[in-house]
C-alpha positions as YAML, in Angstrom:
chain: A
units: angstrom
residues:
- id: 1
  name: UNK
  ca: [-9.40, 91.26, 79.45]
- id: 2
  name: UNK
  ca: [-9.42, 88.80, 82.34]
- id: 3
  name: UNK
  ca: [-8.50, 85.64, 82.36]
- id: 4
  name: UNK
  ca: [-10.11, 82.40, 84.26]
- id: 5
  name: UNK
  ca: [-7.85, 81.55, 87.69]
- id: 6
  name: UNK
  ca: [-6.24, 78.77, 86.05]
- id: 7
  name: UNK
  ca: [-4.47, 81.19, 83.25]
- id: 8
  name: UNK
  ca: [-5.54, 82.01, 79.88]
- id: 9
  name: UNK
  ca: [-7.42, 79.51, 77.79]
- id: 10
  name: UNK
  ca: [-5.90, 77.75, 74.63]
- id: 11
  name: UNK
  ca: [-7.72, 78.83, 71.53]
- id: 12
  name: UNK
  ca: [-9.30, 76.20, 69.77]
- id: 13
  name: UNK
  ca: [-7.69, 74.84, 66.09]
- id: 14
  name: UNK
  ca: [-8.23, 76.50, 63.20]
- id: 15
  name: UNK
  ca: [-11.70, 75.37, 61.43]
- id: 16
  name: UNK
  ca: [-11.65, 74.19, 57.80]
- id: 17
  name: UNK
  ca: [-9.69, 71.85, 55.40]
- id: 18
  name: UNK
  ca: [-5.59, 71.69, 55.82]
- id: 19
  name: UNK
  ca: [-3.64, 71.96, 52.98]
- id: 20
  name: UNK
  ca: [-0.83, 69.75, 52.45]
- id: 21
  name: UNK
  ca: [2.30, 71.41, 53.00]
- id: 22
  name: UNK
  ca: [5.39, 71.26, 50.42]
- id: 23
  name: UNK
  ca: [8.68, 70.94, 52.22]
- id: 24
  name: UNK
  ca: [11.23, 73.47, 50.98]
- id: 25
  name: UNK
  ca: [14.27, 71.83, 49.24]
- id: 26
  name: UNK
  ca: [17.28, 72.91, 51.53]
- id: 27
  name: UNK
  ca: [19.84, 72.90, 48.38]
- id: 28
  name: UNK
  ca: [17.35, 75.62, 46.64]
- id: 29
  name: UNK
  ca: [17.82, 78.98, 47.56]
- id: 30
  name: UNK
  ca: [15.02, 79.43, 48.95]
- id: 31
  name: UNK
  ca: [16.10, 76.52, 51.34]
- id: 32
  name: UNK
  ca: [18.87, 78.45, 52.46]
- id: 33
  name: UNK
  ca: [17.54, 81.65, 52.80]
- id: 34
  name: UNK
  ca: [14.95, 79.97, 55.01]
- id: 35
  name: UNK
  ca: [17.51, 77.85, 57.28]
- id: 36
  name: UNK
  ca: [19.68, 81.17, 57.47]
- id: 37
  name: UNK
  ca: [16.48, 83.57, 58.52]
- id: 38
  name: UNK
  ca: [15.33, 80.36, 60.74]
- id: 39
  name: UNK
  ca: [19.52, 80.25, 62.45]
- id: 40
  name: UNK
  ca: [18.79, 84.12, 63.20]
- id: 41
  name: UNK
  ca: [15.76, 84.36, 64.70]
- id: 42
  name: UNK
  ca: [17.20, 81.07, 67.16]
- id: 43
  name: UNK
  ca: [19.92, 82.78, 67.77]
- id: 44
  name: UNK
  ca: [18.31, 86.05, 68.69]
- id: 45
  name: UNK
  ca: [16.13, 83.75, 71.11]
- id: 46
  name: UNK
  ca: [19.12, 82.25, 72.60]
- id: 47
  name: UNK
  ca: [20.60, 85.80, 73.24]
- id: 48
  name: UNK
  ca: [17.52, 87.10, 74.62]
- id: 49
  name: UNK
  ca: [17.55, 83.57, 77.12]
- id: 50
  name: UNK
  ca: [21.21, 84.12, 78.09]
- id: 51
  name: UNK
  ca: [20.82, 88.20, 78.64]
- id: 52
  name: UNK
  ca: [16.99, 87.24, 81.21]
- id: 53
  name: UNK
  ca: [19.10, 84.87, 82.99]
- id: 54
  name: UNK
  ca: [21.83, 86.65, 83.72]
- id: 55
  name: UNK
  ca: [19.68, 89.55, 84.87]
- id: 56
  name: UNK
  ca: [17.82, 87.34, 87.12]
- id: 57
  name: UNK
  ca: [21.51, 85.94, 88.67]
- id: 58
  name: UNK
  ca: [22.28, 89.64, 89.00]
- id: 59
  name: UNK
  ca: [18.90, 90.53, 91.04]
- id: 60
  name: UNK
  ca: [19.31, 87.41, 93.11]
- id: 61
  name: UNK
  ca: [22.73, 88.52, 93.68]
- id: 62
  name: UNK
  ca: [21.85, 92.15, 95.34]
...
């Protein structure tokens, strides 16, 4: 697939009515549970940030 010379598009919104979101108590467990998987998955993100930097200082480095 080929993209136009100004990058890849954005695709457009989803079509159809929204449904109104219920926010998740964060005292339930399911609250928790959601804050700790949501705490992992940053932290994963911030690894993965930290380890691409460093390789970069590295290659700049040689």
């Amino acid at each position: 697939m080929t993209h136009p010379p100004g990058g890849p598009s954005t695709p457009p919104p989803p079509s159809g009515p929204r449904k109104p979101i219920k926010p998740i108590d964060p005292d339930s467990p399911g609250g928790r549970a959601a804050a700790e998987a949501l705490s992992q998955v940053l932290a994963e993100i911030h690894v993965a940030v930290a380890q691409r930097r460093a390789a970069r200082q590295q290659r700049k480095a040689a």
